[in-house]
N, C-alpha and C positions, 0 to 999 in steps of 0.2 A: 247207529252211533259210531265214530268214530275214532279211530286212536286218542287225538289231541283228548275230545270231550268226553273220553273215558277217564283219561288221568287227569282233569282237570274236575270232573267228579270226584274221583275217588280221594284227588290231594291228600293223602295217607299217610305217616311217615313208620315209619319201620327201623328199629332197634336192637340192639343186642338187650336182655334182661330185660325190656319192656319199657326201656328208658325215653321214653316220647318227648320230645322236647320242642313244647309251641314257639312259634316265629315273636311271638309279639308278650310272652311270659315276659316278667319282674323276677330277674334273679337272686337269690340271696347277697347281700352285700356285706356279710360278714367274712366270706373268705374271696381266696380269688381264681379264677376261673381256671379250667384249663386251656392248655395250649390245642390250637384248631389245627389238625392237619388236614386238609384239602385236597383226596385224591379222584383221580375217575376212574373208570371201570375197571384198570389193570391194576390201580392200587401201586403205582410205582417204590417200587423196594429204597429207591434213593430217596423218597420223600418220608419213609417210614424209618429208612436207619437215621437221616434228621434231627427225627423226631425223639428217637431214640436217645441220641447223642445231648438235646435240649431237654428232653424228660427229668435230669434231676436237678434243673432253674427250678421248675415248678410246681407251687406248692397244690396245684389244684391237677394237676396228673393230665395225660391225654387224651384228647376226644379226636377221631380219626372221622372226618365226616366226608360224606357224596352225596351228587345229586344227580339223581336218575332225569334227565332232559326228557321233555314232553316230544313224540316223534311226531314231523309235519305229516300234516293230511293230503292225502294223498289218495287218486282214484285210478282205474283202469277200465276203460270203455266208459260204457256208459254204466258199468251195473258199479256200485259201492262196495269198498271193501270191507269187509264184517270181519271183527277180532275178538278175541274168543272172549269171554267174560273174565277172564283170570289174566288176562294178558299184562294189565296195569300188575299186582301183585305178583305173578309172575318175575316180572323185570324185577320188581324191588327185592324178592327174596334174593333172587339169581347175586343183585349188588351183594344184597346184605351178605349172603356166603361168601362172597369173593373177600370183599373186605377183611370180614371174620380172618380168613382163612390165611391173607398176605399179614395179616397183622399179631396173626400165632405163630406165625413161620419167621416175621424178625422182631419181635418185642419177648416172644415164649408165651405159654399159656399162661405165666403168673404175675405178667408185665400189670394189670390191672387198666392199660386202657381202656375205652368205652369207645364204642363205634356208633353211627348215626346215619341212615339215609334217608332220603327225602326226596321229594319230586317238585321240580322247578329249574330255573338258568343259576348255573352256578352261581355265578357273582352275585346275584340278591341271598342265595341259599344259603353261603356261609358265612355274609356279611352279616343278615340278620344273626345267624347262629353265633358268631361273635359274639356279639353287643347283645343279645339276651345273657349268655351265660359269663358275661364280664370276661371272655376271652384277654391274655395280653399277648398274647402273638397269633398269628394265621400263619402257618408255612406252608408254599403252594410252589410248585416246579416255575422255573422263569422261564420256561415257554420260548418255543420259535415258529413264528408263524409266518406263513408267506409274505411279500412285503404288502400285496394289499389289505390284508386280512389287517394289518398292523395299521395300516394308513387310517382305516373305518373303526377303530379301536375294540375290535372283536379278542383279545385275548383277554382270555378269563383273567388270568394275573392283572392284568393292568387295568379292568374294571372291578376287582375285589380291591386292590387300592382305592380306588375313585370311592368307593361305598363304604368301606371298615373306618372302624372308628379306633381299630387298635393297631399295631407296626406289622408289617406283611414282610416275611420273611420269605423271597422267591430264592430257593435253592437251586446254585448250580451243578454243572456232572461233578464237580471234583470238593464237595462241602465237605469238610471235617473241623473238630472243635479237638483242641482249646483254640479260640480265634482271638488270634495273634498279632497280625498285622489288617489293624480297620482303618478305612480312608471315611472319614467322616468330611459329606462335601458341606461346606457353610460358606453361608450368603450374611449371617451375623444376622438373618431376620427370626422372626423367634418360632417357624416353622424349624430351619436347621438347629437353631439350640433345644429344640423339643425333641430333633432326630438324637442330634448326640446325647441326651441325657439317657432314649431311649436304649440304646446300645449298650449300655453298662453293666447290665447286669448280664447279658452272657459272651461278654469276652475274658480272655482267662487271667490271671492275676498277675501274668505279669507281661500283658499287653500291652502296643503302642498303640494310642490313637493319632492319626496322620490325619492330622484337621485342615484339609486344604480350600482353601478360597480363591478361585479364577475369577477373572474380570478383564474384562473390555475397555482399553484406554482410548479416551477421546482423540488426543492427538494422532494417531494414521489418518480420524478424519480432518480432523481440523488443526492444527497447531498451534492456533492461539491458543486453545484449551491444554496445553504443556503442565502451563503451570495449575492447573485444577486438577491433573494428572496425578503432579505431584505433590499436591497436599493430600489426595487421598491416599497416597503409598505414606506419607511419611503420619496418617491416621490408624493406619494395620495395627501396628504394636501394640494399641492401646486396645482397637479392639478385640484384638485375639488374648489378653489380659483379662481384659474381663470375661471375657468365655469361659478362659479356662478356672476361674475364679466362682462363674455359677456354677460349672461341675463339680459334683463327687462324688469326686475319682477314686476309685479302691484304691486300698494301698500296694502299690507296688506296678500301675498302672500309669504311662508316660506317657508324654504326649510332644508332636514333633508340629510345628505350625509350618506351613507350605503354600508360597502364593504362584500362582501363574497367570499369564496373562496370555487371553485366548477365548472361546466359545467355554461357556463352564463345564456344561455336557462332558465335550469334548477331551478339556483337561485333566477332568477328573479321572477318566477312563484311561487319557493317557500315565497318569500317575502311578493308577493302581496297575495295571500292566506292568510298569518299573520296578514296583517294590514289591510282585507275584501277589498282591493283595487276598485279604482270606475273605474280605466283607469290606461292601462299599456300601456306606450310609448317605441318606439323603432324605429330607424332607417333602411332604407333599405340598404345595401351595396352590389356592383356592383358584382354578380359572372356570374359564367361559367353556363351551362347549365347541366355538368355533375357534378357539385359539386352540385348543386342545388338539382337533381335526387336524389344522392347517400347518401349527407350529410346535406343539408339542412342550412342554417342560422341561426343566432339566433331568428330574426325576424319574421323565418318559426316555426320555434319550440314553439316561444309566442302565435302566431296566431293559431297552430292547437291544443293546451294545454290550454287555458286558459280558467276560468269561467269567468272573466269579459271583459267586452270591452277592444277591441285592439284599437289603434293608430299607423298607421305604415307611416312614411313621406318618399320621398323621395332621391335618392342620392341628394348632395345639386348641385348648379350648380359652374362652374367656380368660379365667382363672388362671390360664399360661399365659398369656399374652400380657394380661397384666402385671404379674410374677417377672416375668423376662426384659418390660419394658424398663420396667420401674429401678431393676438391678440395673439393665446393661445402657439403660439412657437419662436414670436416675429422674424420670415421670414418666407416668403413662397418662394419658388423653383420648375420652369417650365421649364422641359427639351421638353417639346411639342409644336411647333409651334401653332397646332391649338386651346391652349390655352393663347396664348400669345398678340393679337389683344385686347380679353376680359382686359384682366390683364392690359397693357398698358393704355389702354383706362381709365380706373378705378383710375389708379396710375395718369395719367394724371389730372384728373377729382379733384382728391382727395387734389391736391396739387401745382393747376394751379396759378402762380405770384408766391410762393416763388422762392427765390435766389438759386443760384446752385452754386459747382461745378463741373468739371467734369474732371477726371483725365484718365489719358489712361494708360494703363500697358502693354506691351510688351515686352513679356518673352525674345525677344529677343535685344532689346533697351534699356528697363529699362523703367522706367515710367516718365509720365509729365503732369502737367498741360497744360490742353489743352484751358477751358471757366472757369470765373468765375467772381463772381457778376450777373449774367444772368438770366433772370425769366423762371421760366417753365411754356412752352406755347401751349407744345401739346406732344404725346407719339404715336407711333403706329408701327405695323409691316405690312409690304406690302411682302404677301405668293407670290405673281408672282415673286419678284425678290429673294426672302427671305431674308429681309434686316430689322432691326429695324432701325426709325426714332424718333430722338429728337428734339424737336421744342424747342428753349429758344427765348425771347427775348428783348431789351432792357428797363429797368423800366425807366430812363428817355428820351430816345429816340424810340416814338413807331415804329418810318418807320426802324430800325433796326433789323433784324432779322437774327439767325441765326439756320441751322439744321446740328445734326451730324447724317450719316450715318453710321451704322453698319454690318457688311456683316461678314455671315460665324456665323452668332449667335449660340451659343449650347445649351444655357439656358440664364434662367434670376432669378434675387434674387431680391423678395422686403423685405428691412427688418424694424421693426420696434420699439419704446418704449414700454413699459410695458402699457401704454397710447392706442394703437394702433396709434399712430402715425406715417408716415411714416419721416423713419433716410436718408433712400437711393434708390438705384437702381444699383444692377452689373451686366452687359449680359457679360457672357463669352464667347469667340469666340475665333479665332485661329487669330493670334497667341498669343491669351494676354487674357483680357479683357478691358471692361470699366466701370467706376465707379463714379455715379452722387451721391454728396451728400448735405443736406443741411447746411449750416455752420449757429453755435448756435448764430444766431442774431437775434433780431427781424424783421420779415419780412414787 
């Protein structure tokens, strides 16, 4: 038997206190997890004073994890190489002591961390470990790696993004907190307003946030395009209004709007360079595998360029998306069933007892009131039949109830006030649609 098919046998995980923690567990979801620090075998002392320094953000303490990497197989001559039967647990103790040992040396013995090793490729090891234990940060070294290593996207850092489901905090040499001066890069899409939200709660009280937005003006190519130029510069104000309008913001925490015009990557790094930057935030955004390869992110381009600590969050979920839309574009629009369960629910949730109505339009009949004065009492889509359900029901009569079903859905609109309030709800379907709104009464 071999190395590999020894540890891929044994797959063991090894703890301080006994503390075994399965890949694929259901975490408790009444507290929140702790902070992941992500080191290898030397336990680097700058990702543990980090750690240190972000330890009292979090309410769930820190979990210092490693993964013992499976060693390739390998032979000499003809005869096979035989490894001893302890070899696999061998290595894992050897981790576990190291860890132990860098993590009593800068935390003290009475830091109450909790250590964690395990056997596999990092980036699945502590991604999973994340998102089991409801992790809300990974802090993991930003890495320098050769430039092909980089090209073939082999750094652990920049494939623990690709995988986490929580913000990845890659530490540079010179990280220290209170962080002060953050360059939050925004594109206004609701991956960047998911980063900058993200960032809030560990920069110090009386932090700048430097919200900068680069873009690419049509005119160098073309000129007729001048004036489409300038209607989107003289559009900024309002969108950087409302951004700053979804955030909140601690109190005593400013914020400086900054546009440049250029490769975003690019500018953003030139910025934070400017103003000796402590934390440069940036969003991940969903791509392909071969754009990723070939062209990279701006996201990629922050992380493998930059001299200070990165912050890179995740895509946001559903539930963001439609949060973000709905404020910063006052409707969100779901042509996807299996985002629509989420949405419903939420829209439900959001605006359960007020009054309705609810109007039907068919392209072919013409339209009509169908319910009205009726409370909203529930929202959902049922994918077996693929049918949205409206629950209303009577405000003075509770044993009254009533549900519209809708079949043949195409999409759905929730739109709202400047407020984020929700105005409505229209799912379009064939041959019409339908359209529940709230009529302006007190409810």
């Amino acid at each position: 038997m071999n190395g590999t098919e020894q540890q891929q046998r044994s797959a063991r995980t090894a703890t301080n206190d006994d503390d075994r923690w399965p890949r694929t567990a259901d975490p408790p979801q009444s507290r929140p997890g702790p902070i992941i620090v992500a080191v290898g075998a030397s336990a680097d002392p700058a990702l543990l004073a980090a750690a240190r320094m972000l330890a009292p953000m979090s309410a769930g303490g820190v979990l210092v994890a490693s993964a013992v990497e499976a060693l390739p197989t390998f032979s000499t001559g003809f005869e096979p190489t035989i490894l001893p039967p302890t070899f696999d647990s061998d290595r894992a103790d050897d981790r576990v002591a190291a860890v132990k040992a860098r993590v009593q040396e800068v935390a003290g013995t009475d830091s109450g961390w909790n250590s964690a090793v395990s056997y596999g490729e990092p980036s699945y090891v502590i991604s999973d470990l994340a998102r089991a234990r409801l992790a809300p940060l990974i802090v993991m070294g930003i890495g320098r790696h050769r430039p092909l290593e980089r090209l073939l996207g082999g750094e652990t850092t920049l494939r623990t993004i690709r995988r986490a489901t929580c913000p990845v905090l890659a530490v540079g040499p010179h990280f220290d907190t209170p962080l002060r001066r953050v360059v939050v890069a925004t594109d206004f899409s609701a991956s960047s307003m998911k980063a900058a939200e993200s960032v809030l709660p560990f920069v110090a009280a009386d932090a700048t946030l430097h919200l900068v937005h680069a873009w690419d003006p049509n005119a160098p190519a073309d000129a007729r395009l001048s004036l489409v130029d300038r209607a989107y510069l003289l559009g900024l104000p309002d969108k950087f209004r409302r951004l700053r309008a979804m955030l909140s913001l601690p109190k005593g925490v400013t914020v400086q709007e900054v546009v440049r015009e250029g490769k975003p990557g690019e500018r953003v790094l030139d910025y934070a360079s400017t103003i000796s930057a402590d934390l440069i935030v940036a969003g991940r955004h969903g791509m392909n595998v071969l754009t990723r390869l070939l062209v990279g992110s701006v996201s990629t381009t922050i992380l493998r360029a930059a001299t200070c600590s990165v912050l890179i969050a995740p895509e946001p979920t559903v539930a963001d998306r439609d949060r973000f839309g709905r404020i910063f574009e006052g409707s969100r629009e779901s042509s996807s069933p299996e985002e629509w369960a989420v949405q419903l629910d939420a829209f439900a949730r959001r605006n359960q007892g007020r009054r309705t109505t609810v109007e039907v339009d068919d392209y072919v009949l013409g339209g009509h009131v169908m319910e009205t004065g009726y409370a909203l009492q529930g929202a959902a889509y049922d994918p077996h039949d693929h049918r949205i359900e409206l629950m209303f029901g009577d405000p003075g009569m509770r044993s009254r109830h009533v549900t519209r079903a809708i079949a043949n859905a195409e999409s759905i609109v929730i739109t709202s006030d400047h407020h984020g309030r929700d105005t409505g709800l229209r799912v379009v379907h064939s041959p019409g649609q339908t359209v529940l709104t709230f009529p302006a009464v007190a409810d």
